[in-house]
C-alpha atoms as one frame of an Amber mdcrd trajectory, in Angstrom:
protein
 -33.944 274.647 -57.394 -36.581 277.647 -57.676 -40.096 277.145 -57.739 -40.658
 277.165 -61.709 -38.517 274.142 -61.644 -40.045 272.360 -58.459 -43.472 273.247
 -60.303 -41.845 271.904 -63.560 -40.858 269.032 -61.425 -43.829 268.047 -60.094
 -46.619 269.092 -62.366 -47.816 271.017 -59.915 -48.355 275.234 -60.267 -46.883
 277.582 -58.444 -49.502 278.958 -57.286 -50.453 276.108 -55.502 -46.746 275.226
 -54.307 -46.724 278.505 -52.523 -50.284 278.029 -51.054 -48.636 275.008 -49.332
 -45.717 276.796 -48.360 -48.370 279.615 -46.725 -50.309 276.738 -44.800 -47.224
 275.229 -43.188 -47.071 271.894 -45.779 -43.798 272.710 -47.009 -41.332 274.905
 -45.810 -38.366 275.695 -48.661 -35.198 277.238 -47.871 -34.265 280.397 -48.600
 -31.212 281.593 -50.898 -29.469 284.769 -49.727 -31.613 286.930 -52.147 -34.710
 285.508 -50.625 -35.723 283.271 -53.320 -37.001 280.051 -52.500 -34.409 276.957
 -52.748 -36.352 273.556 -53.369 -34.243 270.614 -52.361 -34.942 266.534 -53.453
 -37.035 266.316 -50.061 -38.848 269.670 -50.771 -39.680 267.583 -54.250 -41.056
 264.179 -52.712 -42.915 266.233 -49.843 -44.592 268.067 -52.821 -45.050 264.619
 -55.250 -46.601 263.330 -51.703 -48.921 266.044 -51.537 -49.871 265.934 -55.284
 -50.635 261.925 -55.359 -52.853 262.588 -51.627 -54.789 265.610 -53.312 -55.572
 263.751 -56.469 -57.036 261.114 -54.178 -59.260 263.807 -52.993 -57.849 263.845
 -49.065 -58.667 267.118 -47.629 -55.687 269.980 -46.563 -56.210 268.465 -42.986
 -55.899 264.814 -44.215 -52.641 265.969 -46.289 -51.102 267.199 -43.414 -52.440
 264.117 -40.988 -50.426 261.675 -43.514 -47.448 263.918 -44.406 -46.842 263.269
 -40.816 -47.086 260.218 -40.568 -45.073 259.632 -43.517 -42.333 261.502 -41.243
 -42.804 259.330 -38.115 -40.975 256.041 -38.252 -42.768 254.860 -35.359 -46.038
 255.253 -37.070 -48.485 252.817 -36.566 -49.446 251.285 -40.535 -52.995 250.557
 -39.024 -53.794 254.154 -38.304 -52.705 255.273 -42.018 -55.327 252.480 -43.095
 -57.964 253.974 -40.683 -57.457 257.031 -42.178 -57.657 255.912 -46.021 -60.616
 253.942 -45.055 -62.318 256.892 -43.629 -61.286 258.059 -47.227 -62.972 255.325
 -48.716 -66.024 255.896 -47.400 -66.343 259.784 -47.863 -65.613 258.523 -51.937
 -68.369 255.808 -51.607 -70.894 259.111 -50.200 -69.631 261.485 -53.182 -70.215
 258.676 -55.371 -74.021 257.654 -53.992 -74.321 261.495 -54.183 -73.451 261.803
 -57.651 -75.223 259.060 -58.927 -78.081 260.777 -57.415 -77.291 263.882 -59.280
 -77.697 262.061 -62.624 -80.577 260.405 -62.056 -82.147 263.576 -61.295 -80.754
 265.187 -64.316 -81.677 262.232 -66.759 -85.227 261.953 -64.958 -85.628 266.066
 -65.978 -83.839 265.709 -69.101 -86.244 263.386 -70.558 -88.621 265.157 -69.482
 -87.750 268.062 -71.841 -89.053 268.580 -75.059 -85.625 269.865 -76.649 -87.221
 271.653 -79.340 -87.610 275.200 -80.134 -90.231 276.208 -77.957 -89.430 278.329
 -74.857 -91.399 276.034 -72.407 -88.494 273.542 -70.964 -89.547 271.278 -67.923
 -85.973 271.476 -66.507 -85.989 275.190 -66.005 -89.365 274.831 -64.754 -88.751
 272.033 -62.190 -85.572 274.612 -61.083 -87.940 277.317 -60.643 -90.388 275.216
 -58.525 -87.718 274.112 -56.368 -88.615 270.507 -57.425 -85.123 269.154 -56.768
 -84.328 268.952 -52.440 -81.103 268.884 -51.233 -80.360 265.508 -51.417 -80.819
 265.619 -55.316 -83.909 263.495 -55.111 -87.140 264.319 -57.200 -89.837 265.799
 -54.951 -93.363 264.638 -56.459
């Protein structure tokens, strides 16, 4: 099948099913005008690699469990190591975000919200009053 149909497929663009193809995750075959040729495997490699992004796994990651999805003498307890790893970056972007809010609701209620120019978000932006951990610096 071509790529608007492995895209159709899959759900995925094709954009980003050539992007794969151009960092080695998938290789199609190739008709005899040159076209790519996306067989049932091509497919599940690609449904593999939509289900791992969506789970947030880095390119690396991807390509870490696409082979180990290959290797029937995998060991299941290093594909858990590597989803727990997973786990734990998710429980950091989490903390992280919840940070993030805070911050925002802390300067949001701050703020007047009328129609006068002064607004104590912009101005604790301006002052640099957020660090890099999105904490409030007093």
């Amino acid at each position: 099948m071509n790529i608007g149909h492995a895209a159709k497929q899959t759900g995925l663009n094709s954009k980003t099913i050539r992007y794969y193809e151009e960092i080695h995750l998938i290789t199609p075959d190739r008709q005899n005008n040159g076209y790519r040729d996306y067989s049932d495997q091509h497919i599940e490699i690609l449904n593999f690699l939509k289900v791992a992004r969506s789970l947030s796994f880095s390119i690396e990651n991807c390509r870490t469990l696409l082979g180990m999805y290959h290797d029937e003498n995998r060991a299941s307890k290093d594909v858990k190591q590597l989803v727990a790893e997973q786990i734990t970056e998710l429980d950091e972007i989490i903390a992280n975000s919840q940070k993030m809010k805070a911050t925002l609701q802390h300067l949001s209620n701050n703020c007047h919200g009328d129609n006068r120019p002064q607004c104590a978000i912009l101005d604790a932006f301006g002052a640099g009053i957020v660090n890099k951990s999105d904490h409030l610096v007093k």
